[in-house]
Wavefront OBJ file of the C-alpha trace (Angstrom):
o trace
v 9.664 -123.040 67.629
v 12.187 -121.762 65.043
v 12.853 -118.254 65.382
v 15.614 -117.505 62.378
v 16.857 -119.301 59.414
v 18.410 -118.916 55.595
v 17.510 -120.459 53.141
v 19.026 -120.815 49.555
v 17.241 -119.980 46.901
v 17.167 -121.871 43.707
v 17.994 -120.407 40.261
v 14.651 -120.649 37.588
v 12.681 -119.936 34.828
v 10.116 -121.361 36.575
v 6.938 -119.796 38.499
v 4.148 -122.449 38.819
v 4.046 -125.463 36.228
v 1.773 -123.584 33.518
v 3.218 -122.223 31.715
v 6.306 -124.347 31.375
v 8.432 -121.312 32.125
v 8.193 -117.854 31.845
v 10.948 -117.235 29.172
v 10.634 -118.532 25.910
v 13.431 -118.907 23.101
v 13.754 -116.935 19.513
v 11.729 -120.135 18.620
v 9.220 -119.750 20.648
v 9.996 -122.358 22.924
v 9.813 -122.649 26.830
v 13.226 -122.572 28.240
v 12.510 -124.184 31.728
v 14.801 -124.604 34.380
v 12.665 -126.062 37.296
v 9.667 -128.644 37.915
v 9.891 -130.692 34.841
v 6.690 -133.135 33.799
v 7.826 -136.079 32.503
v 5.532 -139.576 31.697
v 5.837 -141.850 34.798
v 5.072 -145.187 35.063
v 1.135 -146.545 34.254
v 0.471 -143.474 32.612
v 1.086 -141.035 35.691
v 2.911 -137.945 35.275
v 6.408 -137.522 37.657
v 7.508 -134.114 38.400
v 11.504 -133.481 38.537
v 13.517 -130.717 38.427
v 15.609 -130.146 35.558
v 16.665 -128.443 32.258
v 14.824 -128.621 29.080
v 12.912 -126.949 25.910
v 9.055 -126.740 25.930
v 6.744 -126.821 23.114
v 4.640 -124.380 23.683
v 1.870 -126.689 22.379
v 2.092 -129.445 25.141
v -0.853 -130.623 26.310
v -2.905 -128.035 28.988
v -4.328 -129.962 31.875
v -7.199 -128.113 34.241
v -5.632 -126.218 36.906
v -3.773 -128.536 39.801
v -3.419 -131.139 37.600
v -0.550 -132.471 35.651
v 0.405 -133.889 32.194
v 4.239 -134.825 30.942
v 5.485 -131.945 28.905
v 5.983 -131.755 25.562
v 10.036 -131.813 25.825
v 11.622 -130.628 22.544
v 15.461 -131.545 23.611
v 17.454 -131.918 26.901
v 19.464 -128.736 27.976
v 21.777 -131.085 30.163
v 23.360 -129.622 33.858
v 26.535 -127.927 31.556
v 25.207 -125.694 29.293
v 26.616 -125.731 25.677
v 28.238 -122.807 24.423
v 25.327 -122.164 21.935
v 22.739 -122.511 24.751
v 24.843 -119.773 26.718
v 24.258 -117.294 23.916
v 20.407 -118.299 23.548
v 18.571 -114.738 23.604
v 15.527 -114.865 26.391
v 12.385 -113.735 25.284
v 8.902 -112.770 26.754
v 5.856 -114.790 26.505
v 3.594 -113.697 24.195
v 0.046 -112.437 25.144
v -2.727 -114.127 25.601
v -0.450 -116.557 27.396
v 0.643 -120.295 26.007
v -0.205 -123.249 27.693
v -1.328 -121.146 31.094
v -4.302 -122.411 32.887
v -4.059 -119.958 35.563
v -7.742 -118.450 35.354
v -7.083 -115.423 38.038
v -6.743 -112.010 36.642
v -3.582 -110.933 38.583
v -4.701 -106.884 38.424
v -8.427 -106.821 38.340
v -8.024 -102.702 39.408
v -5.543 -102.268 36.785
v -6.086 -104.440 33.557
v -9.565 -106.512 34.464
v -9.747 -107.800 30.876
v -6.410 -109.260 30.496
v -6.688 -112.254 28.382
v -7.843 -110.043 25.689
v -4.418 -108.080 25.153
v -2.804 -109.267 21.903
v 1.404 -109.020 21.954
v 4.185 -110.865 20.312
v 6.951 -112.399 22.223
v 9.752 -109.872 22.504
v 13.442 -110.189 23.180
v 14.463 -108.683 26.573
v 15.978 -105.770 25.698
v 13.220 -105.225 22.862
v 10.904 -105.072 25.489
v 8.280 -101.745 24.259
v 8.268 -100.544 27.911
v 5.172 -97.861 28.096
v 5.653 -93.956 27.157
v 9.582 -94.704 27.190
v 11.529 -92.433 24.708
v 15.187 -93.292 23.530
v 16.691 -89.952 24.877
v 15.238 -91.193 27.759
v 18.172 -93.554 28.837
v 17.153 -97.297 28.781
v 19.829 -99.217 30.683
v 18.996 -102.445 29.413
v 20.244 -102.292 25.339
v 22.149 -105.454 24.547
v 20.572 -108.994 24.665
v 19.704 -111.013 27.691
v 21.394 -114.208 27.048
v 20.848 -117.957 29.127
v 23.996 -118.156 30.186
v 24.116 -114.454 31.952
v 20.611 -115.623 33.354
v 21.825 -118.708 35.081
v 24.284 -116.604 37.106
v 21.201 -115.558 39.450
v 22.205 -116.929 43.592
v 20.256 -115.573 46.443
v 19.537 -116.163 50.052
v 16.466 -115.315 51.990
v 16.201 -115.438 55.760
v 13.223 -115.213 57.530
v 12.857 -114.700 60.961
v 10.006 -114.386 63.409
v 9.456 -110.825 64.961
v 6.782 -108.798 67.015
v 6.351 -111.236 69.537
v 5.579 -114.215 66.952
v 2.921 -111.763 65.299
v 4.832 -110.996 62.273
v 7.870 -111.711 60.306
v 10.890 -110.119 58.570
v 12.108 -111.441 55.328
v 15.610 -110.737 54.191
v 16.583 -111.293 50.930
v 20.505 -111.284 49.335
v 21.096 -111.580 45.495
v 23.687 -111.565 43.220
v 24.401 -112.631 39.642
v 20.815 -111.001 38.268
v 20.664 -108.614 35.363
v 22.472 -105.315 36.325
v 20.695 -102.120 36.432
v 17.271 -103.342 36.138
v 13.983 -103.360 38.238
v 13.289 -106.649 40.324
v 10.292 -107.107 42.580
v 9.417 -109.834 45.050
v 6.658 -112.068 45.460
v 4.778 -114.490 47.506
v 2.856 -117.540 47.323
v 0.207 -117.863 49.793
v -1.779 -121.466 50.278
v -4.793 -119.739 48.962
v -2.964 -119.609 45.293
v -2.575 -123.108 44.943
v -6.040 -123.877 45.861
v -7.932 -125.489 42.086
v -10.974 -124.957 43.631
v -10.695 -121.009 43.246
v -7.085 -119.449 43.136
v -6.562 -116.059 44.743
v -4.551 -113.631 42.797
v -0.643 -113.512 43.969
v 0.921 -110.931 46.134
v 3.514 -108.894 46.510
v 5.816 -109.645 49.480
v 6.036 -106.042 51.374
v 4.246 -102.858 49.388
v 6.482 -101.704 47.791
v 8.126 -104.804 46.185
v 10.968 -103.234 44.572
v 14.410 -103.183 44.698
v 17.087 -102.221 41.641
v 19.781 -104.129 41.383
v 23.509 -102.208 40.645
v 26.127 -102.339 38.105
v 27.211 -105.931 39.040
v 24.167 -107.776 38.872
v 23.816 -107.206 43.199
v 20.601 -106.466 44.598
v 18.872 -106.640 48.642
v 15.466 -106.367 49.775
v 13.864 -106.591 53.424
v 9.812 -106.646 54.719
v 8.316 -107.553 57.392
v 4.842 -109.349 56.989
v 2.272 -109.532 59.938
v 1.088 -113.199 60.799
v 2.435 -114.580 57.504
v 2.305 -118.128 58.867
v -0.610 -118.623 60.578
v -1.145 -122.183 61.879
v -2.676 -124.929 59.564
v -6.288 -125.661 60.555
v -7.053 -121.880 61.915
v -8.873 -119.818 60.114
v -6.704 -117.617 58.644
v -4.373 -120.776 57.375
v -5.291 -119.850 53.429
v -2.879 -117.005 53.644
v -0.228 -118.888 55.033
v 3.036 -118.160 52.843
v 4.583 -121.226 51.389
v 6.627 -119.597 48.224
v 9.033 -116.398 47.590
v 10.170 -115.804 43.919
v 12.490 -113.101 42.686
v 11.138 -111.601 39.501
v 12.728 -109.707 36.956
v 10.186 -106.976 35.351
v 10.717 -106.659 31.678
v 8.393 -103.777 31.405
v 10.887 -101.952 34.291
v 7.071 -101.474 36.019
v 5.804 -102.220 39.344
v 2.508 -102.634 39.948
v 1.266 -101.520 43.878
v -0.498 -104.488 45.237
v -0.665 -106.616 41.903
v 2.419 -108.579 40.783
v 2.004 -107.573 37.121
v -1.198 -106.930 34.564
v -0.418 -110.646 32.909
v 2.222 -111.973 35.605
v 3.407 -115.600 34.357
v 6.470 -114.415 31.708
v 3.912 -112.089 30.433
v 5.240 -108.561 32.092
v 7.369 -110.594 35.319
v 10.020 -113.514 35.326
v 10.912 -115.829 38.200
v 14.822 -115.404 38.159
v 14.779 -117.083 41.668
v 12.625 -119.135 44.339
v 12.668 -121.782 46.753
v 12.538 -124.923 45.147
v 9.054 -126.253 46.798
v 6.784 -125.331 49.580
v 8.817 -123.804 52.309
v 8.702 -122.468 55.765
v 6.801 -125.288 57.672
v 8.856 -125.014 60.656
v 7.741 -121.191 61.199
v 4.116 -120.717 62.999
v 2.822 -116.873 63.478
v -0.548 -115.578 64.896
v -2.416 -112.261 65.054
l 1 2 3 4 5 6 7 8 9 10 11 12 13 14 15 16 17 18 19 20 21 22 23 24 25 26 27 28 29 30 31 32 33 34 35 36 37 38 39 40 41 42 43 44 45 46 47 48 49 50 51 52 53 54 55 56 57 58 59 60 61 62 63 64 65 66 67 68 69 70 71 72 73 74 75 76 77 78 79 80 81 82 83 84 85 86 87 88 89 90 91 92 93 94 95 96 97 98 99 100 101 102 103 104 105 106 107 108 109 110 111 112 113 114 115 116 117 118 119 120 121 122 123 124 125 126 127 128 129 130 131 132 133 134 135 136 137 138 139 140 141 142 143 144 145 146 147 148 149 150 151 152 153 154 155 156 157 158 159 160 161 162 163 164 165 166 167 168 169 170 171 172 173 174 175 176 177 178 179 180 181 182 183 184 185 186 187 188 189 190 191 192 193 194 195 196 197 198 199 200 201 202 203 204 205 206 207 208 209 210 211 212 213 214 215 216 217 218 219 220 221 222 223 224 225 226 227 228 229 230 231 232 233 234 235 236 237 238 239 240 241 242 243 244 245 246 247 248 249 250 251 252 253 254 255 256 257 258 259 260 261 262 263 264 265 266 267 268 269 270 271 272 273 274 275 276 277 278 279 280 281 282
């Protein structure tokens, strides 16, 4: 049984396949760096990971299912200088192209696909009850380019006897001075039948990253891989995303109110389901 490992964590825009992304362009656009949908062959869909523009009107399957996206032009594996400087922006509210029917705070906001916003620029971001004196850090543009910087690690190891596990987490390259929190994906969330809402990995999830972009967080999870076929196997972990929070807000045991480029941004994940070689029990 494998005790320890580290794993490297891929750089996104990405958190599950609807929406597109969670950034959007000026143009209101999905910039997505991750799981791409493209037309396969016999009118199937194949699922790739790459670097493209989204319309945000591409066609919205049911939730587990797929459809090729609507790709407005190739971003390419080198950047152009013009995509660099491409200012990130939220998604507007209610979301585009989402078919993720959860509300991700039912305590907090249990009507959430009734809020009305506009897309906002990063550092336009209203953040709640914040005053100017008050010292925002974040007050120049958040640009592609200084996005795609993001590199992390995560190791995981088993602890408690196999009843629990500590997660480890090293970043660097991520927006300086601003409020990250982490997350997990649990089997349960990817189930179409009736998805659970996400949750955080550790209470608190937070961790600020410093001047430089540099940033750390540890937790340790009881039984977070419980074996497939028992009955707790639904809250098996199989997904950790780094998410920047554009509203500088955590949220307790929620993720966000809206979640999904709404209010939080996957900067960085694994690239697929993870952590099969880890078993964990009560």
């Amino acid at each position: 049984m494998t005790e320890s490992r580290t794993y490297d964590l891929a750089m996104t825009t990405q958190g599950p396949l609807y929406p597109p992304s969670e950034v959007m362009n000026a143009d209101g656009d999905f910039v997505v760096i991750g799981a791409v949908n493209r037309p396969g062959p016999d009118g199937g869909v194949v699922t790739e990971w790459g670097s493209v523009v989204v319309s945000a009107d591409s066609p919205l399957p049911p939730f587990g299912q797929n459809l090729p996206y609507t790709v407005v032009r190739e971003l390419g594996p080198e950047l152009s200088e013009a995509d660099r400087e491409m200012v990130l922006c939220t998604l507007p509210l209610p979301l585009p192209c989402s078919n993720y029917t959860k509300v991700f705070a039912p305590d907090q906001e249990p009507a959430p696909f009734a809020v009305e916003r506009p897309s906002h620029p990063f550092h336009q971001v209203p953040i709640p009850d914040l005053q100017p004196e008050d010292g925002p850090k974040l007050t120049g543009p958040v640009t592609l380019g200084q996005w795609v910087e993001a590199q992390g690690t995560l190791t995981v190891s088993l602890a408690g006897g196999g009843t629990a596990a500590d997660f480890r987490g090293e970043f660097s390259g991520l927006i300086p001075d601003s409020l990250y929190t982490v997350m997990s994906v649990r089997v349960r969330d990817l189930d179409p039948d009736g998805p659970a809402h996400p949750s955080p990995l550790g209470v608190p999830n937070v961790f600020v990253t410093d001047a430089k972009g540099v940033g750390h967080y540890d937790a340790t999870l009881p039984n977070p891989f419980p074996a497939p076929g028992t009955p707790e196997a639904a809250n098996r972990i199989v997904n950790v995303i780094v998410l920047w929070m554009s509203h500088q807000r955590s949220y307790g045991g929620a993720i966000g109110h809206h979640g999904l480029g709404g209010d939080v941004h996957a900067q960085l994940r694994m690239p697929g389901p993870s952590f099969t070689e880890f078993v964990t029990h009560a």
